[in-house]
C-alpha positions as CSV (number, residue, x, y, z in Angstrom):
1,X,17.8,8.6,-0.4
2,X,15.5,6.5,1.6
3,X,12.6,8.3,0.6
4,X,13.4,7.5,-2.9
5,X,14.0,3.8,-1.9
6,X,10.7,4.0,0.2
7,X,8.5,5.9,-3.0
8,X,9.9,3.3,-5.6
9,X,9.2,0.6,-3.0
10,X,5.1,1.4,-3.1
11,X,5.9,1.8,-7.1
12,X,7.5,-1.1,-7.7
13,X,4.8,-3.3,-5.9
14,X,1.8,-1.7,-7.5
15,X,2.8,-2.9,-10.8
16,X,3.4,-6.1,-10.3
17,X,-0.1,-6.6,-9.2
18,X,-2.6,-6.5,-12.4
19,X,-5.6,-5.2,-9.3
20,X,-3.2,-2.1,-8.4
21,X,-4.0,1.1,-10.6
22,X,-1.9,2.2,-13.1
23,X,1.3,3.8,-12.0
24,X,1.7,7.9,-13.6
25,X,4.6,9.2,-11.5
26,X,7.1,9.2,-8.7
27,X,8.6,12.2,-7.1
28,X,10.4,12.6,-4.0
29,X,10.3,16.5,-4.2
30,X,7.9,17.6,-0.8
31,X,4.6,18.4,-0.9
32,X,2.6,19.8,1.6
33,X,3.5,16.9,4.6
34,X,4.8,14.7,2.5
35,X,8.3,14.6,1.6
36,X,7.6,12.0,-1.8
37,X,4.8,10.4,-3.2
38,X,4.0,8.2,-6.0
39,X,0.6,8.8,-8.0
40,X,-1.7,6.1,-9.4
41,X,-4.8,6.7,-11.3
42,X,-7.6,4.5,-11.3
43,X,-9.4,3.1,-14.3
44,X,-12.6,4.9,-13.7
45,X,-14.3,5.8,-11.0
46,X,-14.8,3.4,-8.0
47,X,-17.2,2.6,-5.5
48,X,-16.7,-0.9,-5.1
49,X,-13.5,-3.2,-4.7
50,X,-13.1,-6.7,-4.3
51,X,-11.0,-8.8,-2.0
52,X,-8.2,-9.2,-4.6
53,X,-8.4,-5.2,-5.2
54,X,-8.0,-4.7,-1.5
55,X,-5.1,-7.1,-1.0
56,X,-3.2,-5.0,-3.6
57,X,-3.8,-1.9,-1.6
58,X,-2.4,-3.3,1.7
59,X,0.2,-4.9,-0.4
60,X,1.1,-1.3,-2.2
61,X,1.1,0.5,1.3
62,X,3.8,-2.1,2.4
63,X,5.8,-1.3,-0.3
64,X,7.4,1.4,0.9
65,X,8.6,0.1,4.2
66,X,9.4,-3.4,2.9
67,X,11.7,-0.9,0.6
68,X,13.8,0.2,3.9
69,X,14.0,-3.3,5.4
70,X,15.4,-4.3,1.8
71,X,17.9,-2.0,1.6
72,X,18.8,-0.5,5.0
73,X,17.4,-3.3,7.6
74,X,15.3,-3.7,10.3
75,X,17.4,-1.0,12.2
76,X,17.1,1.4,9.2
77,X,13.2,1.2,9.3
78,X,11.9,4.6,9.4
79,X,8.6,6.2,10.5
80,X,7.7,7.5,7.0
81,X,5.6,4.5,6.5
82,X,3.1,5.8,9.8
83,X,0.3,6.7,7.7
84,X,1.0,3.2,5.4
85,X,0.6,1.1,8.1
86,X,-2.5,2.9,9.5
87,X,-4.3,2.7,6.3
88,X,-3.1,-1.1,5.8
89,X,-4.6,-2.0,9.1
90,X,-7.6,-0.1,8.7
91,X,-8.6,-1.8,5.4
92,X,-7.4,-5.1,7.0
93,X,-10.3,-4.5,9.5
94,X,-12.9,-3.5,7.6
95,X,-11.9,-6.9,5.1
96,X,-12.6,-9.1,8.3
97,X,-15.2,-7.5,10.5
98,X,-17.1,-4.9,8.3
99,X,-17.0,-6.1,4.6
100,X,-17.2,-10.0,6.1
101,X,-14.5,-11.3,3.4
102,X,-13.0,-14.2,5.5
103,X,-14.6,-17.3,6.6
104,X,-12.8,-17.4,9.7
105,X,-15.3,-14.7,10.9
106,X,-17.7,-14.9,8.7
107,X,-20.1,-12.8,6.4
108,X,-21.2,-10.4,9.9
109,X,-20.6,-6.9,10.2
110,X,-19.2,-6.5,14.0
111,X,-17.6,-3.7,16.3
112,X,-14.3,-4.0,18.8
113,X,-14.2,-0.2,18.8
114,X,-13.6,0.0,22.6
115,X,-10.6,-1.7,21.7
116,X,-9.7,-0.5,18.3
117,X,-10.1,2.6,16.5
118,X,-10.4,0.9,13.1
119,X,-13.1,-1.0,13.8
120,X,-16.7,-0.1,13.1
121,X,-18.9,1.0,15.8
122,X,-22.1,0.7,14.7
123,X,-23.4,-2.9,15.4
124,X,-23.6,-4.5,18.7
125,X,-20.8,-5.6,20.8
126,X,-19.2,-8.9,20.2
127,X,-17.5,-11.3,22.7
128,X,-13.7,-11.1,23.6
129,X,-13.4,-14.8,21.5
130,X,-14.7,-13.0,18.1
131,X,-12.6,-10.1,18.9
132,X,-9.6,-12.4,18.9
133,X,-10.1,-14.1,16.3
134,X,-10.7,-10.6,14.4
135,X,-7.2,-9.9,15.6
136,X,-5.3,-12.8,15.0
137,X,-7.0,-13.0,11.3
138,X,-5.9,-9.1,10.7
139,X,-2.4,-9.8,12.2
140,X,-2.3,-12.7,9.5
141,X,-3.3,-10.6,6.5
142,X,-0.9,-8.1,7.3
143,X,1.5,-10.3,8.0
144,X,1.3,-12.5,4.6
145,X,0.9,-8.8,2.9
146,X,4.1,-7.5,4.1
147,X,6.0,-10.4,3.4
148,X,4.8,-10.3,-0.6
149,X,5.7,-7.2,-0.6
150,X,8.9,-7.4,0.7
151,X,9.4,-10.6,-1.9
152,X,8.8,-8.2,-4.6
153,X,11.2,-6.0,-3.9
154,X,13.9,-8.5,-3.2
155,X,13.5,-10.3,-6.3
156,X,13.6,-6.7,-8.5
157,X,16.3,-5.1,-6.4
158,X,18.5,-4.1,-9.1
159,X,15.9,-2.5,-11.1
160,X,14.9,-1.1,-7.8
161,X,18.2,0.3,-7.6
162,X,18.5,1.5,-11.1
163,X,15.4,3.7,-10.7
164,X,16.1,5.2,-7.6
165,X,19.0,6.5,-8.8
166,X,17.5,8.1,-11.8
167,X,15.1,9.2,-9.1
168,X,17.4,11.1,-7.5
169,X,19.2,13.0,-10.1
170,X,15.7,14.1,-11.6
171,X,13.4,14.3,-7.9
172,X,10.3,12.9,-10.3
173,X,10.0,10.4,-13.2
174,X,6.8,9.3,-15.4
175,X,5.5,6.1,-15.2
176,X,7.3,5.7,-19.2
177,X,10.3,6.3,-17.7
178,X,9.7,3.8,-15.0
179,X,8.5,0.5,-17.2
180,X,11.4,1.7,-19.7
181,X,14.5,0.6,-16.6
182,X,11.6,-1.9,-15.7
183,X,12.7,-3.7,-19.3
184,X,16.0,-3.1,-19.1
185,X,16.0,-5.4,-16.2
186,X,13.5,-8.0,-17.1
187,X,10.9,-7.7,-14.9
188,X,7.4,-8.6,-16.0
189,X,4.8,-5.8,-14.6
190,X,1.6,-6.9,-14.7
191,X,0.2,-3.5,-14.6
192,X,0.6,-0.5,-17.1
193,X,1.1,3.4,-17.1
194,X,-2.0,6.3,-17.4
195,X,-1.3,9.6,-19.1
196,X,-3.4,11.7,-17.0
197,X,-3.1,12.8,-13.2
198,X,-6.6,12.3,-11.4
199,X,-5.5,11.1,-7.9
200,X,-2.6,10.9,-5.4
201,X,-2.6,7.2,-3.2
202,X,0.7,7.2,-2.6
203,X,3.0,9.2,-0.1
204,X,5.3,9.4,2.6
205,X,3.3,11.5,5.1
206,X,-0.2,12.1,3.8
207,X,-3.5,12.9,5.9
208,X,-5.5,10.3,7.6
209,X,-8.0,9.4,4.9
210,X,-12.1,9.8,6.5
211,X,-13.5,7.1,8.8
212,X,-15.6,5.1,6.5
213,X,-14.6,5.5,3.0
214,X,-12.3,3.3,1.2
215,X,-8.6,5.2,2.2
216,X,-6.6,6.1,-1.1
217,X,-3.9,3.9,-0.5
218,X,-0.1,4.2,0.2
């Protein structure tokens, strides 16, 4: 049940923001490590995203855990959402101190990789001020992220409910299927279903995605 609650959390989210792509499915039936996932399928091809595009994506990979807080707690917090938050930090990073998207820091391209993993390690070293202020910046966009997020889910949680149980009697629904309970409840999605499977970004327990490319979310 909580993997259903945590799959339709990272669903629920990702329509609701018109950047997210398209929802197809949810299924909570295992694959490989993963014990659910939820599948969203670009427009077209990427190889660039914008600030807004890469809020969505930290916003999307919250989903999931903001799910379990919702509905079980902070005490019912699992660690399915491992691989969420590691990708969510990652691209919070690279936003600040390799893609130079916040003021605060500036438009610089900057490594604290003796001190964090995430961080690019390319460029020359930086001084322990800079390093804070990458830190305290990333701890506020994931912070602000997670409590959106969260939001979301608390202002749908009937329809949140509704679907996970048809979840659960049928281990994977369409994205038709989804938007249909979506209506029945009244909640305005901002984003819209594709017919065609090209790309999983969503799961439970899914590889670390490469150093250096944009992670496929959630």
């Amino acid at each position: 049940e909580k993997i259903a609650y945590h799959e339709v959390g990272h669903a629920i989210v990702s329509v609701m923001l018109k950047e997210a792509d398209p929802l197809h499915k949810v299924s909570i039936i295992p694959r490989g490590m993963a014990l659910g996932v939820t599948v969203n399928l670009p427009e077209e091809d990427r190889h660039i995203y914008s600030k807004k595009d890469l809020m969505a994506r930290i916003l999307q990979l919250f989903g999931g855990r903001a799910a379990e807080e919702v509905f079980y707690g902070k005490d019912g917090i699992t660690t399915g959402a491992e691989n969420d938050l590691m990708r969510a930090t990652e691209l919070a990073y690279r936003m600040v101190a390799a893609w130079g998207m916040y003021d605060e820091i500036g438009p610089i391209h900057v490594s604290t990789s003796r001190n964090n993993p995430f961080m690019p390690s390319q460029s020359p070293e930086i001084s322990e001020e800079t390093a804070k202020k990458i830190d305290e910046q990333v701890n506020k966009i994931l912070r602000e992220a997670y409590e959106k997020a969260k939001n979301i889910i608390e202002t749908y949680k009937d329809a949140v409910i509704a679907i996970v149980e048809l979840l659960l009697d049928k281990e994977t629904i369409t994205c038709e299927e989804f938007f249909k309970i979506l209506q029945e409840y009244g909640v305005p999605a901002l984003n819209k279903c594709r017919k065609h499977e090209t790309t999983v970004i969503s799961d439970s327990s899914s590889p670390d995605a490469p150093v250096g490319t944009l992670p496929d979310p959630v």
